[in-house]
LUMKEVEX-749429 format. One line per field, with one value per residue: residue in one letter; chain; x, z, y of N, C-alpha, C, CB in turn. Coordinates in steps of 0.001 Angstrom, whole numbers, plus 524288, in hexadecimal, padded with zeros to 5 digits. Glycine has a CB too. Layout:
res = c(A, ...)
chain = c(A, ...)
nX = c(X, ...)
nZ = c(Z, ...)
nY = c(Y, ...)
caX = c(X, ...)
caZ = c(Z, ...)
caY = c(Y, ...)
cX = c(X, ...)
cZ = c(Z, ...)
cY = c(Y, ...)
cbX = c(X, ...)
cbZ = c(Z, ...)
cbY = c(Y, ...)
***
This chain:
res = c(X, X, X, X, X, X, X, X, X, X, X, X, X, X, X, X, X, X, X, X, X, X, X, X, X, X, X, X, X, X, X, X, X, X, X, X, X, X, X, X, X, X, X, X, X, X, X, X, X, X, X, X, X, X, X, X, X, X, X, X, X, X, X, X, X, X, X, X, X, X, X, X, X, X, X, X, X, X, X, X, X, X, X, X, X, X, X, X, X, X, X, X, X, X, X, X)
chain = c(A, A, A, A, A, A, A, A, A, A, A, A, A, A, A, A, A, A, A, A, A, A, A, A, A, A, A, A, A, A, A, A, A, A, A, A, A, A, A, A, A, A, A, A, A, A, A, A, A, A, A, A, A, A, A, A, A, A, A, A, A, A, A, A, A, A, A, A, A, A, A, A, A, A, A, A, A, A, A, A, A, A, A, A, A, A, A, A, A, A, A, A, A, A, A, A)
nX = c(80353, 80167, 802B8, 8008F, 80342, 80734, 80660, 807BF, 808E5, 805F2, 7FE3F, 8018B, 7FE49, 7F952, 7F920, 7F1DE, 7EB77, 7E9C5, 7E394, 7DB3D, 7D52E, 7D48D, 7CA39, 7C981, 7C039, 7B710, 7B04E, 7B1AE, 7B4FF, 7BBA3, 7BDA8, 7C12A, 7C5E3, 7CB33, 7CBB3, 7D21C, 7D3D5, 7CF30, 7D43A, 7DE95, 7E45C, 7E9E1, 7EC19, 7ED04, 7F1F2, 7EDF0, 7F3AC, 7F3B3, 7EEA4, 7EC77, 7E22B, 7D6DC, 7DB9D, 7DA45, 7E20E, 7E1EA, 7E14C, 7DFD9, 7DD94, 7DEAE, 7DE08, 7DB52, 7DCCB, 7DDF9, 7E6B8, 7EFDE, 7F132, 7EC6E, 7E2CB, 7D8AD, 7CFEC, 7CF3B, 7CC68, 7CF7A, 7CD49, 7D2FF, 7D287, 7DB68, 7DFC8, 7D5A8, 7CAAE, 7C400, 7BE32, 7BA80, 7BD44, 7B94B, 7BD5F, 7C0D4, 7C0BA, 7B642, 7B810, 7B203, 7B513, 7B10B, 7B8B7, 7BC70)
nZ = c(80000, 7FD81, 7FFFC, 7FD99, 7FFE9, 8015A, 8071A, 80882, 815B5, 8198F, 820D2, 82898, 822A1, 827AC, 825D1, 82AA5, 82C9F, 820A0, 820BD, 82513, 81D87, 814B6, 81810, 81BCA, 8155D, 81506, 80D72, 80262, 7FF54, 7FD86, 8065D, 80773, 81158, 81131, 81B09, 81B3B, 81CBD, 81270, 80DD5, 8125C, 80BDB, 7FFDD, 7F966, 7F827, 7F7DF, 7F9FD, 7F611, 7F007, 7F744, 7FBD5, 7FE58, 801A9, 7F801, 7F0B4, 7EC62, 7F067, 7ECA4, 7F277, 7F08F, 7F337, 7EC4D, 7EC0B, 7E3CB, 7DC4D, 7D5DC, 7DA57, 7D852, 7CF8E, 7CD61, 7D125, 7D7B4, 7E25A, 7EDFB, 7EB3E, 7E72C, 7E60A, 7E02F, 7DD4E, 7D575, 7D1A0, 7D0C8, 7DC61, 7E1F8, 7E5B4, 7EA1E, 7E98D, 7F3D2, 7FEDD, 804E1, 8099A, 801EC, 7FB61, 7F4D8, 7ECA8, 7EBFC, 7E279)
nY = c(7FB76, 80A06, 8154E, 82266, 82E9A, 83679, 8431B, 85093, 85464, 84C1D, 8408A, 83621, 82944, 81D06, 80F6B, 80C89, 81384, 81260, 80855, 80DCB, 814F3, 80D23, 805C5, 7F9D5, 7EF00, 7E568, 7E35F, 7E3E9, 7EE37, 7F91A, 8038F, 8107F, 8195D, 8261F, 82AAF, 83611, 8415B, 84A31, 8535E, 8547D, 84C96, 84B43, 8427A, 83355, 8286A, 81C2E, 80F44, 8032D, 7FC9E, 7F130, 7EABE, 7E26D, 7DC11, 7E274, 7EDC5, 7F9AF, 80783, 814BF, 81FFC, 82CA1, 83912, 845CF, 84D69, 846F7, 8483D, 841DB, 837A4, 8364D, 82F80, 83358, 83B91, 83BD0, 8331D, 82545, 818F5, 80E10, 8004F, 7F5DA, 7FD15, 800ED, 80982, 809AD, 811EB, 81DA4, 82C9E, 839DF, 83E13, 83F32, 833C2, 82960, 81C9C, 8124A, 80680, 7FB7B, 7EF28, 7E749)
caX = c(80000, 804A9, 800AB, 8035F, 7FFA8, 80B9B, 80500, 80896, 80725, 80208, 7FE24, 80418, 7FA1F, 7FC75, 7F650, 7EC1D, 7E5CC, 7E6F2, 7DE5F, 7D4D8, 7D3F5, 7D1B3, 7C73D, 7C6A1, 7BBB0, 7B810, 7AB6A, 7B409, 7B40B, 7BE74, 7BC94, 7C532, 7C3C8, 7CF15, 7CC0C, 7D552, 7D2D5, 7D12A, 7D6D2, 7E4AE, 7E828, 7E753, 7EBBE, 7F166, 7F136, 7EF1F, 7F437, 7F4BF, 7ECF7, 7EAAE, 7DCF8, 7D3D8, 7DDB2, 7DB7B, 7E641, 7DF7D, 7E41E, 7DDD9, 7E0B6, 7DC46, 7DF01, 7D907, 7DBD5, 7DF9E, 7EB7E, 7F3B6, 7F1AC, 7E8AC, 7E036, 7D4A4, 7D002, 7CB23, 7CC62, 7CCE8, 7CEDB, 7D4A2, 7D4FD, 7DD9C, 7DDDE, 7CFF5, 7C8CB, 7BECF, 7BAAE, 7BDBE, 7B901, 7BC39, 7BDFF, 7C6E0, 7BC10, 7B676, 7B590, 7B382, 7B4E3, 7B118, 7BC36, 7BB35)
caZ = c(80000, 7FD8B, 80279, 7FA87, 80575, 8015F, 805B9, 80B4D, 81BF6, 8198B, 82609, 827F9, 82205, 82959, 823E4, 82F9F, 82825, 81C17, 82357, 8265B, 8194D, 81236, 819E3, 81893, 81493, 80F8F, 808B6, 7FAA4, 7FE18, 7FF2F, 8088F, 80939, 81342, 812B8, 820ED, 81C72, 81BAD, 80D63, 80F1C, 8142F, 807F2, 7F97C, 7F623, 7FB26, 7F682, 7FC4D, 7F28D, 7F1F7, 7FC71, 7FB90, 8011E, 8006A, 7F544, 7ECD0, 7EBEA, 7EFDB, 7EC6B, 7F399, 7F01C, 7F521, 7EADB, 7EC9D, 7DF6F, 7D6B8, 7D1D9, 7DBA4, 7D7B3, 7CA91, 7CE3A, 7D0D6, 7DA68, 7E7BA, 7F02C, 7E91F, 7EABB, 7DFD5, 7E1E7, 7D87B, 7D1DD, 7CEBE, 7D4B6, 7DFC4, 7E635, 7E61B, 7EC4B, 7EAA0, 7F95A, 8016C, 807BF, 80958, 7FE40, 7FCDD, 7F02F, 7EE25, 7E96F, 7DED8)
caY = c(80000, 80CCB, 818A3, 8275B, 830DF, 83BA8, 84793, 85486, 853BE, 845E9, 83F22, 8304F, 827EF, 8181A, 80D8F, 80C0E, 81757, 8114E, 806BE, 811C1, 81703, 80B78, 802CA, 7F31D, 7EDC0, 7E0C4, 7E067, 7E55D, 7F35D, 7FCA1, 806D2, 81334, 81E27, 82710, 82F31, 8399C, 84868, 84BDA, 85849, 85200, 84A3C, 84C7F, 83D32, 82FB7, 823AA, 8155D, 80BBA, 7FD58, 7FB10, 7EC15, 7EB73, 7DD5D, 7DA5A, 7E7AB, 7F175, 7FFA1, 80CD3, 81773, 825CA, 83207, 83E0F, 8492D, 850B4, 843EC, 84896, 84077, 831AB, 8357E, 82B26, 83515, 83E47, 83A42, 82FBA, 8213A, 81315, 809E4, 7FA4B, 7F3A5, 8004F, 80289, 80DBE, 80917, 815EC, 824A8, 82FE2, 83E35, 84094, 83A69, 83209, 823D2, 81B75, 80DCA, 804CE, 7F658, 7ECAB, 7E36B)
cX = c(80383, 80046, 80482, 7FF86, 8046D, 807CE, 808C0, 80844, 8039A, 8035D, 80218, 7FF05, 7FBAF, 7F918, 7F185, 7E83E, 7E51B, 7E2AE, 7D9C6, 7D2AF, 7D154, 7D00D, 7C720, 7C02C, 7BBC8, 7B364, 7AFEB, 7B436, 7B8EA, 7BD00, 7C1BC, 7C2CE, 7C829, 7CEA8, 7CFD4, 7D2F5, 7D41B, 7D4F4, 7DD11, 7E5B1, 7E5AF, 7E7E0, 7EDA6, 7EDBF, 7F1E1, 7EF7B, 7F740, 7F459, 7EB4B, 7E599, 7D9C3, 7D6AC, 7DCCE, 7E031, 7E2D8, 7E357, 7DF29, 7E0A1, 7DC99, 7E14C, 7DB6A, 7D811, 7DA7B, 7E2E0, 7F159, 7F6FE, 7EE12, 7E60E, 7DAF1, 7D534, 7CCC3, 7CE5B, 7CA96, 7D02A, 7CF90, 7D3CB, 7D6A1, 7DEC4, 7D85D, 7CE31, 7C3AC, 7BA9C, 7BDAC, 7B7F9, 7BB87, 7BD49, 7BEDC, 7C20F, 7BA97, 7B4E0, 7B5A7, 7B2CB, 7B353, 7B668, 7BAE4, 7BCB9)
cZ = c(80000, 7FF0F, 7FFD4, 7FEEF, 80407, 80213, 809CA, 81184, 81BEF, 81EDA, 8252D, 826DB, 823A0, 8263F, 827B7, 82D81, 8222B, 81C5E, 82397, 8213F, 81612, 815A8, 817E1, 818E1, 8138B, 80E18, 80315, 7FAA4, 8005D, 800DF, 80BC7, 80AEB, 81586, 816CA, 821B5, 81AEE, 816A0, 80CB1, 80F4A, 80F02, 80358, 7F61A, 7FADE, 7F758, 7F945, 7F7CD, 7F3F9, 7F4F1, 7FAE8, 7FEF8, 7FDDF, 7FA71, 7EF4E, 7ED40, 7EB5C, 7EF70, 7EEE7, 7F327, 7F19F, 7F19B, 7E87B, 7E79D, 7DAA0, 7D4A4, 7D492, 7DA38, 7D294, 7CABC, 7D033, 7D611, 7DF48, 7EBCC, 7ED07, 7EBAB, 7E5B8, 7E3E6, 7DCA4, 7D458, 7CEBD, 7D4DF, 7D784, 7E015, 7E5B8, 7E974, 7EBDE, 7EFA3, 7FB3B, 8073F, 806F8, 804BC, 7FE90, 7F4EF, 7F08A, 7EAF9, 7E679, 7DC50)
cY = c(804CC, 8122D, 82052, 82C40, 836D3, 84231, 84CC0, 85364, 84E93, 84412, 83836, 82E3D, 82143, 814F4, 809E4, 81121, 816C3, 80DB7, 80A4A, 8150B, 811F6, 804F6, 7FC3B, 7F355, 7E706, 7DEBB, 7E3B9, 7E9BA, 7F632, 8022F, 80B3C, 817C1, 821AB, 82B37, 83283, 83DF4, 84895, 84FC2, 857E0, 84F9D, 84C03, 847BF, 839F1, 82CAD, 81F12, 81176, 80600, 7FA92, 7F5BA, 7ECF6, 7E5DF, 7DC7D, 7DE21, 7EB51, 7F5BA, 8023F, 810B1, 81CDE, 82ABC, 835C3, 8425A, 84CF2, 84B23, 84372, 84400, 83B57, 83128, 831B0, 82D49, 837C9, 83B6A, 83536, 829C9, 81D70, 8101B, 803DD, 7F8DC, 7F698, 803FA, 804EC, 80B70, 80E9F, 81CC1, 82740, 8371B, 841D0, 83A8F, 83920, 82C22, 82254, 81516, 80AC8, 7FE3C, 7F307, 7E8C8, 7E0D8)
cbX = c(7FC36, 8084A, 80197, 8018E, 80071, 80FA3, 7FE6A, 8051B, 8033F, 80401, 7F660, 80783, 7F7D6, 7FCFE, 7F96D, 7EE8D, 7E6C1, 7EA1E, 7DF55, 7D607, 7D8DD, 7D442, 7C2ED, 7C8AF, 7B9AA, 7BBCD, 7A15E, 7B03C, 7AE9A, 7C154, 7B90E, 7C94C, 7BF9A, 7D1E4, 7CC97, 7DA03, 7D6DD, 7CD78, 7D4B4, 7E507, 7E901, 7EAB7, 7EFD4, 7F273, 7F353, 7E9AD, 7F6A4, 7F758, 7E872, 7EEFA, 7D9C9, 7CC42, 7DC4B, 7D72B, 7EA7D, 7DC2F, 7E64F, 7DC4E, 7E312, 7DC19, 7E256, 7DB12, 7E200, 7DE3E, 7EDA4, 7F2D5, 7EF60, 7EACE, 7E326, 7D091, 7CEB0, 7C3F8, 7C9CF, 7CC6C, 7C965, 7DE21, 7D069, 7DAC2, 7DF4B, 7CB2D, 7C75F, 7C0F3, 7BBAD, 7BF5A, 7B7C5, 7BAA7, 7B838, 7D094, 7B77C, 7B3AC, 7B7A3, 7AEC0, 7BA4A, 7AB17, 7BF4A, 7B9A0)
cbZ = c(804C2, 7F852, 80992, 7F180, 80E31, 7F9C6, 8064E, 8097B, 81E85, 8145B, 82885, 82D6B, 81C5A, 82FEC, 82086, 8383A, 827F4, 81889, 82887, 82BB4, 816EB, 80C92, 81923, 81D27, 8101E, 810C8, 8097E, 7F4BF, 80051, 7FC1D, 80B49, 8059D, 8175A, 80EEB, 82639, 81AA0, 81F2C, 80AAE, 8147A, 819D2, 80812, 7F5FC, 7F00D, 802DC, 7F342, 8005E, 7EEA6, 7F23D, 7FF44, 7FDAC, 7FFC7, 80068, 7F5FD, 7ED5F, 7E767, 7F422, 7E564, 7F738, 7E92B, 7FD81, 7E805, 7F073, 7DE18, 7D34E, 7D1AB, 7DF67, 7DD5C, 7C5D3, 7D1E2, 7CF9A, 7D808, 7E4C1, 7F402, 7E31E, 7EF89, 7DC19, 7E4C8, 7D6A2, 7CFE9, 7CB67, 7D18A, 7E62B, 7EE40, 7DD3B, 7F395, 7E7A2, 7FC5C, 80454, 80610, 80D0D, 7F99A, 80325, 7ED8E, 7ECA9, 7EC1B, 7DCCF)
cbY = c(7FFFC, 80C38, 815C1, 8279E, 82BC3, 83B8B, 84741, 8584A, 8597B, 84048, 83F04, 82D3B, 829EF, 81666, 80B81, 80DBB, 81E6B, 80FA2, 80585, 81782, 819D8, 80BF7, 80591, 7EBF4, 7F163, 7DB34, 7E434, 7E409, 7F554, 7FCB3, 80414, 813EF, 81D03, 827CF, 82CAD, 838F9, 84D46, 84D54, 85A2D, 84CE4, 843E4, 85195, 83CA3, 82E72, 82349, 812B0, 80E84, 7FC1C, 7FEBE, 7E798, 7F2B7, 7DE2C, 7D51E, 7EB78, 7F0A7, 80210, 80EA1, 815B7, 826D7, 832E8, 83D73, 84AD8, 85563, 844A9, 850B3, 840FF, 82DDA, 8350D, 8276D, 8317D, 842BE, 83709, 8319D, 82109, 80FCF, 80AFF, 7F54B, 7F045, 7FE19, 7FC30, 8139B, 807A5, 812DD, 82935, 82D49, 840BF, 844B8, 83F7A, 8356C, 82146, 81E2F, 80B3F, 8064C, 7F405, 7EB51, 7E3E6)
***
């Protein structure tokens, strides 16, 4: 897993809050709730999150321009886009 978090006065981010960001489940649903202050970041990335035997990417960017992969808050498995949201807020996707 990798983790792109380079910002300005960035806080430490551990991976007991990447637990809290992205929720197990196990009826097939991916559930991400990133409980950070929009305001505070303008991107990050969680990549290669092995999860029930998918590989997630989760990105939070705020304009778009950082990871060109669109504006908002999304969720890939295997590459393919589950879930977005244009506010850095809960989203959940099913896996398949």
């Amino acid at each position: 897993m990798s983790l792109d978090i380079r910002q300005k006065n960035n806080p430490l981010v551990t991976y007991s809050e990447v637990d809290e960001i992205l929720k197990p489940r196990s009826d097939g649903v991916v559930e991400v709730n990133p409980l950070l202050p929009e305001d505070n970041w303008d991107y990050f990335c969680l990549d290669n999150v092995l999860y029930h035997g998918h590989y997630l990417t989760i990105i939070w960017d705020k304009t778009g321009n950082k990871y060109n992969k669109g504006k908002g808050l999304l969720l890939f498995s295997n590459g393919k886009l589950l879930a977005s949201s244009e506010t850095l807020s809960k989203i959940t996707g099913e896996l398949k």
